[in-house]
C-alpha positions in Angstrom: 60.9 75.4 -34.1 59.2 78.5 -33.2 57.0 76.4 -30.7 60.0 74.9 -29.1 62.0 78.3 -28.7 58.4 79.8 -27.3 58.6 76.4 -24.6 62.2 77.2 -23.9 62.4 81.0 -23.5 61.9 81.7 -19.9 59.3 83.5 -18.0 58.4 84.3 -14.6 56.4 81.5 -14.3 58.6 78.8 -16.1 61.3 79.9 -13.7 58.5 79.1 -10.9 57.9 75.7 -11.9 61.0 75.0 -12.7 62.2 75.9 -8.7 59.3 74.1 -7.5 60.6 71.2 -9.9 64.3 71.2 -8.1 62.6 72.1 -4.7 59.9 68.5 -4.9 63.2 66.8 -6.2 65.7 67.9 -3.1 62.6 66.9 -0.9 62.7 63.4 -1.8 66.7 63.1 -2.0 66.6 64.6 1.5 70.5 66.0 1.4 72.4 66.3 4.6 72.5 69.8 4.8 69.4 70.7 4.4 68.0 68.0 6.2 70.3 69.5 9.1 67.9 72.9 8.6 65.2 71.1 8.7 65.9 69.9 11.8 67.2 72.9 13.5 63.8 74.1 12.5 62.1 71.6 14.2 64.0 72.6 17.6 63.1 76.5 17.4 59.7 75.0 17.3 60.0 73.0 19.9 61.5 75.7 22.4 59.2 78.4 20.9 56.4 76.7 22.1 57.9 76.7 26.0 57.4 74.1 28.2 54.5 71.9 29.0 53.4 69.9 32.0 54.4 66.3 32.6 51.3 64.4 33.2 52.7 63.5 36.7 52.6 59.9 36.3 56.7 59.8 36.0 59.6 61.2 38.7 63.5 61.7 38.6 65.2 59.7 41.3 68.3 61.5 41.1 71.8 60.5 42.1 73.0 64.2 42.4 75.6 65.9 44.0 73.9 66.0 47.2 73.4 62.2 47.4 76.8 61.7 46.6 77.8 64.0 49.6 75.6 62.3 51.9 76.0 58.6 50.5 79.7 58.2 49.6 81.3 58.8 46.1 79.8 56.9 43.3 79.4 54.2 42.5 77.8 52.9 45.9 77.5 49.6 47.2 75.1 47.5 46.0 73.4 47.4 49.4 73.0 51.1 49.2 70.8 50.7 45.9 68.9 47.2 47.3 67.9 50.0 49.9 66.8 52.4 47.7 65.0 49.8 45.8 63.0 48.4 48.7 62.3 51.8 50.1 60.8 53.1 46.9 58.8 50.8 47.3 57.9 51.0 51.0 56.5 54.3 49.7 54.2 52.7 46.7 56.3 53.6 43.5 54.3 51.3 41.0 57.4 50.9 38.6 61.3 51.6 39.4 63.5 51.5 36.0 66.7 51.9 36.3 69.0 53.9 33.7 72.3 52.3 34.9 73.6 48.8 34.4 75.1 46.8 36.8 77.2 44.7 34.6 80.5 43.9 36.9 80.2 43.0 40.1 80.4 45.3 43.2 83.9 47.3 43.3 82.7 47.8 47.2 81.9 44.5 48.1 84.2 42.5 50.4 83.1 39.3 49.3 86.5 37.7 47.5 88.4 38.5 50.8 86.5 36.3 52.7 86.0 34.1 50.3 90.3 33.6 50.3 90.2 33.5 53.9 87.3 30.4 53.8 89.7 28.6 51.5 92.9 29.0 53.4 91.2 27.7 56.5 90.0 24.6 54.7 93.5 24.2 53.6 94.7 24.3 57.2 91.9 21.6 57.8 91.6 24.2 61.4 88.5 23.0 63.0 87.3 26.2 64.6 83.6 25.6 63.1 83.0 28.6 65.0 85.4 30.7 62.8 83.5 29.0 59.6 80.3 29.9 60.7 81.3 33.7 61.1 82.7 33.4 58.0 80.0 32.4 56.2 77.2 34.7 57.9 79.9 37.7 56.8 80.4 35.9 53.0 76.3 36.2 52.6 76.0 39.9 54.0 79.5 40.9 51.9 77.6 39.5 49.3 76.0 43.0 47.6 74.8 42.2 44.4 73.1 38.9 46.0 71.6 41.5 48.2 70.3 44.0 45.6 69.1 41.2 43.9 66.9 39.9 46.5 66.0 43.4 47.0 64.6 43.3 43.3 63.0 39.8 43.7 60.7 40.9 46.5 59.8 44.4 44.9 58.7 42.9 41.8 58.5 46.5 40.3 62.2 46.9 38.8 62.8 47.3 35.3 66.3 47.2 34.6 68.3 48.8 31.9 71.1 47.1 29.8 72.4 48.4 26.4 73.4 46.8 23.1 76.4 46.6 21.2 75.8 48.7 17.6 79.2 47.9 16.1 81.0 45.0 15.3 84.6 46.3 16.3 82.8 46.2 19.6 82.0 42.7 19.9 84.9 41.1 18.1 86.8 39.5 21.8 83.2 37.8 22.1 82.5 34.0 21.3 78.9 33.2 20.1 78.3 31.1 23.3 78.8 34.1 25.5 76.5 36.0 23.0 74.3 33.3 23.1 74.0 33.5 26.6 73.8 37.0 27.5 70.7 37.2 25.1 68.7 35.0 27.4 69.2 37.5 30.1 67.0 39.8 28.5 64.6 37.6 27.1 61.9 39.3 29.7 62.0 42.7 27.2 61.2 40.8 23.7 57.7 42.2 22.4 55.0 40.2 23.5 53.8 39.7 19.7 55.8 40.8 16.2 52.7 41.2 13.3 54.7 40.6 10.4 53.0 40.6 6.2 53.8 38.8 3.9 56.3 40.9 2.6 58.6 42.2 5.6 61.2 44.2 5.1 63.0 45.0 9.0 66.6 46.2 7.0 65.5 49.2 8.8 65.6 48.4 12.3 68.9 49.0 14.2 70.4 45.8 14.3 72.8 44.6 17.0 75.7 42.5 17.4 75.5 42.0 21.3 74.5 43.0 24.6 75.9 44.1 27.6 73.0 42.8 30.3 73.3 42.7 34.2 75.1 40.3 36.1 72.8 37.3 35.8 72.0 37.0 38.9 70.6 40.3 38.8 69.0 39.9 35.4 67.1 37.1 37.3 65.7 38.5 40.1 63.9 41.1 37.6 60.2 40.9 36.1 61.5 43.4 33.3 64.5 45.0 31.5 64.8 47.6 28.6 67.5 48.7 26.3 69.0 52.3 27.1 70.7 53.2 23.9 70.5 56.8 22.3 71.1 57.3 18.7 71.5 61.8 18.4 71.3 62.8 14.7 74.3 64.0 12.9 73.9 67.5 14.9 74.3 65.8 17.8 70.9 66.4 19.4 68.7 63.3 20.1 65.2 64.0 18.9 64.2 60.3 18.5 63.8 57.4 20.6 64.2 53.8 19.3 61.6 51.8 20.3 63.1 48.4 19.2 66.5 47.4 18.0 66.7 43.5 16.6 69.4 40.8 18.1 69.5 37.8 16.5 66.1 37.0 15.3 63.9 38.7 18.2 62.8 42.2 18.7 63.3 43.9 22.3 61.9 46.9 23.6 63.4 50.1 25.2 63.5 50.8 29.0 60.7 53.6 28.2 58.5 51.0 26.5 58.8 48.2 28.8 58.2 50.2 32.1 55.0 51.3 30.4 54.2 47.4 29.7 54.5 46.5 33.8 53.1 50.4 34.5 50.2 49.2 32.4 49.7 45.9 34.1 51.3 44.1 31.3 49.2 44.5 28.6 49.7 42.9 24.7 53.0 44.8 22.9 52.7 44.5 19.7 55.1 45.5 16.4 53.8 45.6 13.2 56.5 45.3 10.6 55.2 45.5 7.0 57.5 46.1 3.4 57.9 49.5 4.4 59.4 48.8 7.6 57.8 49.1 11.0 53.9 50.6 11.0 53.6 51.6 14.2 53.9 49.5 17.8 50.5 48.7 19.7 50.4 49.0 23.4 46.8 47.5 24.3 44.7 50.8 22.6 47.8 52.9 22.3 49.5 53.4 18.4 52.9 54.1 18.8 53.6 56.0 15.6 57.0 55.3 14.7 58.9 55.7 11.4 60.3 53.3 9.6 63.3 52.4 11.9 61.0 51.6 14.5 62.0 55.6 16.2 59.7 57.5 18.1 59.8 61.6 17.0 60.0 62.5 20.8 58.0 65.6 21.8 60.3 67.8 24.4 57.8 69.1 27.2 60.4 71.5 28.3 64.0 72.1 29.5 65.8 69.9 32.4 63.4 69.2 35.7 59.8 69.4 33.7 59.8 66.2 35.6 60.1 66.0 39.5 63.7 65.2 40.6 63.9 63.8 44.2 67.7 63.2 45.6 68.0 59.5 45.9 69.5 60.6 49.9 65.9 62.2 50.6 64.1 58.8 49.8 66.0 57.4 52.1 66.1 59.6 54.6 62.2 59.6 54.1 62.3 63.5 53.2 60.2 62.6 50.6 56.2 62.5 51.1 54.7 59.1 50.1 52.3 60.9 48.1 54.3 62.0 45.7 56.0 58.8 45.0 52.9 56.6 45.4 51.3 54.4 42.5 53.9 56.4 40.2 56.4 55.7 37.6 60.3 56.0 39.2 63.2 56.2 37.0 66.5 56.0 38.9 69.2 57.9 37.2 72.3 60.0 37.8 72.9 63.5 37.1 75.9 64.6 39.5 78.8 66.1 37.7 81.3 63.7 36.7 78.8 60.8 36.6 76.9 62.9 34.5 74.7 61.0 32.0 74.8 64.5 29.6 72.6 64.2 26.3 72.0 67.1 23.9 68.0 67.9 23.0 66.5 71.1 21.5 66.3 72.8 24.9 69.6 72.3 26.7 73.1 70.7 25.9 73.0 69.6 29.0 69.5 67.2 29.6 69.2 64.5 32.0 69.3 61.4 29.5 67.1 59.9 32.1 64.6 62.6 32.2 64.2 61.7 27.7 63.2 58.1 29.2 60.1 60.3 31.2 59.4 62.4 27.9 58.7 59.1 25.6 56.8 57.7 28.6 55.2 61.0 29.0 54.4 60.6 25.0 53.0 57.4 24.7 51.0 57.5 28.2 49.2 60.7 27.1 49.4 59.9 23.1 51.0 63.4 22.8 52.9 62.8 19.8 54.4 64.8 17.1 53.1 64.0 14.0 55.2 63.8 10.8 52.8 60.7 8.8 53.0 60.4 5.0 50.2 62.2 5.0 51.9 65.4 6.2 54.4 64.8 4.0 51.8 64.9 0.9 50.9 68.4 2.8 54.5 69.4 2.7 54.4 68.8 -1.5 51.3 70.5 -1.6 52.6 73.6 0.2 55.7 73.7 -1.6 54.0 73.4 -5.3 51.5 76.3 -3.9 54.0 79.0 -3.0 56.1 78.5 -5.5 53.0 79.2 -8.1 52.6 81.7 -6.2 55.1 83.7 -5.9 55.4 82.9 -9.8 52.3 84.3 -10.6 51.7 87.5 -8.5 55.0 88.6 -7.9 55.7 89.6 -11.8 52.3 91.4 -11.5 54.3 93.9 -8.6 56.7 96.7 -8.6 60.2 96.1 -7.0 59.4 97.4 -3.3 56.1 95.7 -4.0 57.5 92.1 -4.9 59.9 92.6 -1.8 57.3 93.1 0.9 55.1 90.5 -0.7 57.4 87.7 -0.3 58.5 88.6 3.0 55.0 88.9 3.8 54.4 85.3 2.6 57.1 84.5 3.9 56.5 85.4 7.7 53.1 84.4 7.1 54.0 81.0 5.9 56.4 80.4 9.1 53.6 81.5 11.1 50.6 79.1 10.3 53.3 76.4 10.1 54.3 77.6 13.8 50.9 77.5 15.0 49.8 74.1 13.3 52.7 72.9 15.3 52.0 74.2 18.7 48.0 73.6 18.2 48.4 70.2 16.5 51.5 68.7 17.3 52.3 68.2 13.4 55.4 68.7 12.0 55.2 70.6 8.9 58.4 71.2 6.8 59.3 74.5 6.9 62.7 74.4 4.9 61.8 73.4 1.2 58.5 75.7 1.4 60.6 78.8 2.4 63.3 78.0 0.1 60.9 77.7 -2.5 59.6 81.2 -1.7 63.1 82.5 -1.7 64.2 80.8 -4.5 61.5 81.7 -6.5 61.4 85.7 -5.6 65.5 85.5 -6.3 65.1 83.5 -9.3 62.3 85.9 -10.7 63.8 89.0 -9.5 67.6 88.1 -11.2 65.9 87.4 -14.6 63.2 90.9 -14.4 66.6 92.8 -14.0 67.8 91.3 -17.1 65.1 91.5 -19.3 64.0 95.3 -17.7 67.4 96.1 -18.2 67.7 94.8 -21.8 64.1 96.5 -22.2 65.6 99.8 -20.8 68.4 100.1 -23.0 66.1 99.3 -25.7 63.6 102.4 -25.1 66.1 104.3 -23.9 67.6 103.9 -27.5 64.9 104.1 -29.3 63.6 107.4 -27.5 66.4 109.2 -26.5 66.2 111.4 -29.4 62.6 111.7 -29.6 61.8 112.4 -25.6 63.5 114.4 -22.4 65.4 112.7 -20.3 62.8 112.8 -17.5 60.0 111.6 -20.0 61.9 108.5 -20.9 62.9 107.6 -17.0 59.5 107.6 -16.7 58.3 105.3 -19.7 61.3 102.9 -18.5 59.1 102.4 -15.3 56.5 100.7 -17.0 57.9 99.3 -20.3 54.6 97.8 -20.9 52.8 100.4 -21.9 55.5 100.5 -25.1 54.6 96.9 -26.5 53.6 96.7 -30.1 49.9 97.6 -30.5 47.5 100.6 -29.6 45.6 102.4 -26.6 43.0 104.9 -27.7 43.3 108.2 -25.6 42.8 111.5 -25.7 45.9 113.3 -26.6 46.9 116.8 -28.3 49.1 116.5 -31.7 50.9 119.1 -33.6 52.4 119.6 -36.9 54.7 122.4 -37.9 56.0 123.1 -41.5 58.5 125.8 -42.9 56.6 128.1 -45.2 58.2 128.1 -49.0 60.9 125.5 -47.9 61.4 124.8 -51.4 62.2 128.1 -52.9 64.0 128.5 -50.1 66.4 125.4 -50.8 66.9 126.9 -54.5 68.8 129.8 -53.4 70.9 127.8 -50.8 73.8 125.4 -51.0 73.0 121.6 -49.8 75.7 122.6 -46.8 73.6 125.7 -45.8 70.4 124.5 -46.7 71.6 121.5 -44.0 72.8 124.2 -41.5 69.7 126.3 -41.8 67.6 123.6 -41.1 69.4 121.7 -38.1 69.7 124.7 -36.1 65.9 125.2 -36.6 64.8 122.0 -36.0 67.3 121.5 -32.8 65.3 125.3 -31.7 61.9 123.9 -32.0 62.8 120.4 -30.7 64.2 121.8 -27.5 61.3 123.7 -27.1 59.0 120.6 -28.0 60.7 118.6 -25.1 60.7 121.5 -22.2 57.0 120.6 -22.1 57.8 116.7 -22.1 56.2 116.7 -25.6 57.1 113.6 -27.7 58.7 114.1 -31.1 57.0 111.5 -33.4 58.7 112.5 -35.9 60.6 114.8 -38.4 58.9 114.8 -42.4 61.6 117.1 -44.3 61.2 120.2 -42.9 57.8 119.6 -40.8 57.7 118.5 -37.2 55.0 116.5 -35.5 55.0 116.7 -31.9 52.3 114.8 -29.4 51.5 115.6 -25.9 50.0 113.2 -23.8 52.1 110.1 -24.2 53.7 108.2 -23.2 53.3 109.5 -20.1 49.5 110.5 -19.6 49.2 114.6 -19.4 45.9 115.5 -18.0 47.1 119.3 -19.1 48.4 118.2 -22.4 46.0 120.6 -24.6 47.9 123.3 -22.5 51.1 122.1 -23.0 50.7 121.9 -26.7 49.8 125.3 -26.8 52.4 126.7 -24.9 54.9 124.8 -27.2 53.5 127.0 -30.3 53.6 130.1 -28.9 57.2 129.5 -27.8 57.8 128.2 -31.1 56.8 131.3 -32.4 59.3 133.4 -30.2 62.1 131.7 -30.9 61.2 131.7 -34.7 61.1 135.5 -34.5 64.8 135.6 -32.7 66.0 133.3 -35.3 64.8 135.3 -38.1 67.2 138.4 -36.7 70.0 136.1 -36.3 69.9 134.7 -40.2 68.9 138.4 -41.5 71.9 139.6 -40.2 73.8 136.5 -41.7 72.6 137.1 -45.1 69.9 133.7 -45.1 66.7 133.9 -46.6 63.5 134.8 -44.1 61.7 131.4 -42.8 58.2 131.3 -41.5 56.3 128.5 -40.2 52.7 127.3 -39.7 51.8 125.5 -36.7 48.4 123.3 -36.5 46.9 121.9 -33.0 43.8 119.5 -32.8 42.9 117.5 -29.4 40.7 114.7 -29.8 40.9 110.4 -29.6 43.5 109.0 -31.1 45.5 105.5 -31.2 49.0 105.6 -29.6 51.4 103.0 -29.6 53.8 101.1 -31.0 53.0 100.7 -34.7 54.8 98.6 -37.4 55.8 95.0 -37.3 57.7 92.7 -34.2 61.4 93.8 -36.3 60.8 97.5 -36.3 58.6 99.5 -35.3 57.7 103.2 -34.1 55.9 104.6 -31.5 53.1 107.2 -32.8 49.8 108.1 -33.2 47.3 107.3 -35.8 43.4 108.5 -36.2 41.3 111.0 -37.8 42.5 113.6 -34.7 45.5 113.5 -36.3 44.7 114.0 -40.1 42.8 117.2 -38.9 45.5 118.5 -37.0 47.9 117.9 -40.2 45.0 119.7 -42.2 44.9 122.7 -39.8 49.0 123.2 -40.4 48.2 123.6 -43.9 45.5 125.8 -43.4 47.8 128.6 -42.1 48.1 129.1 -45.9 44.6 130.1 -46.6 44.0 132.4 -43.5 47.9 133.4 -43.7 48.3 132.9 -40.0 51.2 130.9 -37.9 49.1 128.9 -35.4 45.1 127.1 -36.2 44.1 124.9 -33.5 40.2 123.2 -33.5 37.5 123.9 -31.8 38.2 120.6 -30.0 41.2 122.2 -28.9 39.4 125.1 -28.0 37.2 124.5 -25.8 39.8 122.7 -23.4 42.2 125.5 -23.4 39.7 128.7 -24.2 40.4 129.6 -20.1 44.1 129.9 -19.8 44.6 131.1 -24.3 43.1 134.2 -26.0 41.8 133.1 -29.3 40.1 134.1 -32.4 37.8 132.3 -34.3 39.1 132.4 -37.9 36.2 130.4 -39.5 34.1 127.1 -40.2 36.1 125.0 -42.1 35.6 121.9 -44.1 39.2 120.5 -44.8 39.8 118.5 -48.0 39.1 114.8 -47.0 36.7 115.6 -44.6 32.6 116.1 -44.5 32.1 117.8 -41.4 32.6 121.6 -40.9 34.7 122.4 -38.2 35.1 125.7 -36.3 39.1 127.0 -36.1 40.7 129.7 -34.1 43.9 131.6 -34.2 46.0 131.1 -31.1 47.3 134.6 -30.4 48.4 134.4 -26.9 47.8 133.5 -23.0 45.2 134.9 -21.5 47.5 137.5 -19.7 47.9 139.1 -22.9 44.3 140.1 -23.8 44.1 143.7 -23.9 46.3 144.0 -26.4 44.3 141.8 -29.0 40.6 142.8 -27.2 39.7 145.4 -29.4 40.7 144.4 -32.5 39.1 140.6 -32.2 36.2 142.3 -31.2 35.7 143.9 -34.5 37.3 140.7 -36.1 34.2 138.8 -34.6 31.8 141.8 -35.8 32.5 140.6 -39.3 32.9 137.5 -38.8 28.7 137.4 -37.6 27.6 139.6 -40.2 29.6 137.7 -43.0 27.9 134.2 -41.5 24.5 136.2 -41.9 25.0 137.0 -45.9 25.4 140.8 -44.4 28.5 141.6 -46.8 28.6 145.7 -46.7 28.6 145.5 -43.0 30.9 142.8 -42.3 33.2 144.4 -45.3 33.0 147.8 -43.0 34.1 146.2 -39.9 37.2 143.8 -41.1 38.4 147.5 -42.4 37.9 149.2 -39.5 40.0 145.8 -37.9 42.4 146.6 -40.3 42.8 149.8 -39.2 44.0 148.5 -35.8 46.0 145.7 -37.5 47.3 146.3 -40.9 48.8 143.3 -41.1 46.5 141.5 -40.8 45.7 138.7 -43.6 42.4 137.2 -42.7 40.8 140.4 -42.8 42.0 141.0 -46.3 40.4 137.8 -47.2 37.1 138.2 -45.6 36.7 141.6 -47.5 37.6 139.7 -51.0 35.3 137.1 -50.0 32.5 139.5 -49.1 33.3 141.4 -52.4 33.2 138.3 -54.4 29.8 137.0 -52.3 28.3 140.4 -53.5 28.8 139.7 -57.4 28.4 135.8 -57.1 25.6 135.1 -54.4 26.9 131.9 -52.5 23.2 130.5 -52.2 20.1 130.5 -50.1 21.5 127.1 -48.7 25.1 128.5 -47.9 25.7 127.4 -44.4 29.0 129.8 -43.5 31.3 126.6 -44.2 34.3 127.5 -46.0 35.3 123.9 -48.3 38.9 123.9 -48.4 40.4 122.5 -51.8 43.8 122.1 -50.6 45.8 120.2 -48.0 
């Protein structure tokens, strides 16, 4: 059970894996909406990158605005485009495709009047066989689709476009026959081969129910014909180009694909088709990658007139230079407004749909494709798992501002490499899942940090609110860490402070008293603990143990300590006015102070536990309070202690100590004030430490003489009194020739 709750409590990193889990999961469903981003990714791309140079192989021949003010209102006589087709290529165009159907036939043609007036004069039986013959010369030149389609016969360069019927409801007046027989007019744009395995699955090829080709006639006179249909995406935007749609049980090409088949001098056309759909389409050395629908990803060069645009009236006014039209690809197409064939790409709203025809030439001429292969899309899985771990690894590892710049950093610099692999390499990374992922991730990671930091927060803050300022604990709640169950060794400063007598002192008090006493001196020292961001470890009865240092690390904490005693001391003495004058007994205290290593942390077990220190340091330091008794002094601190603070604290050394429990002497010093306060202690430590030498050097008569003469200064003052007994007693009982000035305490 404990296993499973470890595998289900969250983390960081679990909630990492589990958004990359949801993020490989969306990337496979593919959902509308965020396949719509994707997308609109893809076009900032694209127009990011600017526009690129045609390869020059492919022009516009425009019916435009100016045209139509210089040839009549649209749509023109047949005649008008036979000319346009024969002069086109008077001028070398290698291949004309046209983007327009002539389905009906011409609106301008005069041909059914004569026609009626032929058969009323054969009714008449009239006998004018001149009349006749004038009629039938003006029947063939009224005839303008019979002229256009000469006009195609003998240019043997046209392509013509037709388009295909997606829907049903479209096709539903037709009978099969006449769907049988308009598929045999565009039997000149089936692909020369279809590769099929053995297990074919074409579901996803656009199927179509029928076709609307040119008038047959027409569809005759032509070498070639391609489909024009455009499929946009669900935004609207056309970003690829079908390269086959199946009728019946044949496969045709697009007009884009089947100009390049007679621009290429016909070479082999082949669609592979395998269980996954279409592979790719073969055009001689060309690959076509497609996807599985059989779609070309087209790659945009730019916005509207990347490709030349020459007004149809120039051609045939011959304002255009032959050059420029000579041995190239011509797709005739109209752009005027009002006959305007309007498509919506990345670049423009507004886009020629003739000029997409001269992208995917463009495309598959120069094999400048965008690439978006299963491979990529292993890439894609790859990036997203990568991020995701991490943003899940390093981003706990950070501090809030931290974790915020780092994920927009990898963030911007995610969209950038994925920007540049685009523009370098033409592949289409996704960009979407990846930055979601990141996003995701940093939200997910964030959200559940503020809940457990909070949770942690209000857990220190309650644990240490009564043992730590305010400012001290705002500070430990930045980095909770450091108050996880275990121990650091550091060098720290501890104190201990115990009321003198305490227990005679509760015999002639009531419990009530006794209780008021002892709160308002404990609240006086504890305030005083905490104005030098001491920590209160702890209360034992009447004693106090304070430690400077940590939490928070006090480089000045020996000084700190120090200054806490001596304040201690001050207030102590104001109290003691204030509970004379109230009738209470006198209190006095004893303060010891040892700096050294110790282990701090949180000690105890996972269900409770307290923060504290532990170590010999410690032990001494709760030695040295007790010492005060033997040396009747208020403050002892170590030599340890000493020696950090000896430059900013006037001391006197007291004596060499061994304290009970202990092996090794130590040296101990009363802390009698800063160092601003020397002269007034000066003289009298001076003759203190007079003693003090000669007593160390068996010299008892002289170190007797000067602890008097420091009595003299200070007559008060205990340790003086007991360095005369001792030198007194040493006299009568001779310590030893192997006395080494060590004074072995017997009590704690």
């Amino acid at each position: 059970m404990k296993a499973l709750k470890n595998f289900l409590s969250p983390s960081p990193l679990k909630i990492a894996l589990l958004v990359i889990f949801l993020a490989i999961v969306l990337f496979f469903l593919d959902p509308r909406f965020l396949r719509f981003m994707e997308l609109k990714a893809l076009d900032l791309r694209t127009v990011s990158r600017g526009a690129m140079p045609s390869g020059g192989e492919t022009f516009i021949v425009t019916i435009d605005e100016k045209s139509l003010s210089e040839l009549g209102r649209w749509p023109w006589p047949r005649t008008t485009i036979a000319a346009l087709t024969e002069k086109l290529k008077e001028l070398g165009a290698k291949v004309v495709g046209f983007d327009i159907v002539f389905a009906e036939p011409d609106e301008n043609s005069s041909l059914k009047t004569i026609e009626k007036l032929m058969t009323d004069l054969r009714k008449t039986g009239s006998g004018n066989n001149d009349f006749a013959a004038i009629l039938g010369k003006r029947k063939q030149e009224a005839d303008t689709d019979a002229a256009l389609a000469d006009a195609i016969k003998k240019s043997q360069n046209v392509t013509l476009g037709y388009f295909f019927h997606i829907s049903s409801k479209e096709v539903g007046h037709l009978k099969p026959e006449e769907i049988q027989a308009s598929e045999e007019q565009i039997a000149n744009s089936r692909f020369t081969m279809v590769r099929k395995r053995e297990e074919v699955n074409d579901s996803y090829i656009i199927k179509a129910y029928a076709v609307q080709p040119n008038l047959p006639e027409i569809s005759d006179a032509a070498e070639n014909s391609g489909y024009f249909n455009a499929f946009p995406d669900t935004d609207g935007v056309i970003r690829w180009a079908p390269l086959t749609i199946k009728f019946g049980e044949n496969y045709y090409t697009s007009l884009a694909l089947s100009l390049l088949v007679q621009y290429l001098d016909w070479p082999m056309l082949t669609l592979n088709i395998s269980g996954i759909g279409v592979e790719n389409i073969s055009l001689d050395k060309i690959q076509v990658p497609t996807d599985e629908d059989g779609r070309l990803l087209i790659n945009y060069l730019g916005p509207a007139n990347t490709f030349p645009h020459y007004s149809a009236s120039d051609i045939l006014a011959d304002r255009i230079p032959s050059e420029k039209i000579s041995g190239k690809i011509a797709l005739v197409g109209a752009t005027a407004t009002g006959i305007y064939d309007m498509r919506n790409t990345p670049f423009s709203s507004v886009y020629p749909g003739v000029e997409i025809h001269a992208t995917v030439i463009d495309n598959i001429l120069h094999q400048n494709f965008l690439i978006n292969s299963g491979l990529i899309l292993f890439i894609d899985l790859c990036v997203i798992i990568f991020t995701g771990l991490l943003v899940g690894i390093l981003l706990p590892r950070m501090k809030a501002v931290a974790g915020v710049v780092f994920t927009l950093l990898l963030l911007s610099l995610f969209i950038i490499i994925n920007r540049y692999i685009f523009v370098a390499f033409n592949i289409w990374m996704n960009v979407v899942y990846p930055a979601l992922t990141i996003i995701t991730a940093y939200l997910g990671i964030t959200v559940y940090r503020y809940v457990t930091e909070e949770r942690e927060k209000k857990k220190i803050r309650g644990a240490f609110q009564y043992y730590l300022t305010a400012s001290v604990v705002n500070e430990i709640l930045k980095d909770p860490d450091k108050l996880k169950l275990g121990g650091d060794k550091k060098n720290l400063s501890v104190m201990f402070s115990d009321i003198r007598g305490f227990t005679s002192i509760s015999e002639k008090l009531s419990p009530e008293k006794l209780v008021q006493l002892l709160n308002e001196y404990l609240t006086a020292m504890t305030n005083i603990v905490f104005k030098y961001d001491g920590l209160l470890d702890k209360y034992i009865g009447d004693a106090i143990m304070a430690v400077f240092g940590a939490p928070l690390d006090q480089p000045d904490h020996a000084r700190r300590c120090c200054l806490t005693a001596l304040e201690m001391m001050s207030e102590l003495k104001r109290l003691q006015v204030k509970w004379e004058s109230e009738g209470w007994p006198p209190i006095n205290i004893g303060i010891g102070i040892n700096t050294g290593d110790m282990v701090v942390g949180n000690m105890g077990s996972e269900m409770r536990f307290d923060y504290t220190v532990m170590g010999d340091s410690v032990n001494l330091a709760s030695r040295l309070e007790g010492t005060n008794k033997e040396y009747g002094t208020n403050i002892i601190i170590s030599e340890f202690t000493h020696d950090v603070i000896k430059d900013d604290f006037f001391c006197r050394e007291l004596d060499a100590v061994r304290v009970k429990g202990k092996k090794r002497p130590v040296r101990i010093f009363e802390l009698l004030g800063e160092m601003k306060n020397k002269p007034q202690w000066q003289a009298f430590t001076a003759l203190f430490e007079d003693g003090l030498n000669a007593y160390r050097n068996c010299m008892w008569d002289e170190a007797a003489t000067a602890f008097t003469r420091a009595l003299e200064l200070r007559p008060d003052d205990y340790p003086s009194r007991l360095y005369i007994e001792r030198c007194e007693d040493y006299k009568e009982n001779s310590p030893g020739e192997d006395w080494d000035g060590v004074f072995t305490m017997t009590k704690k």
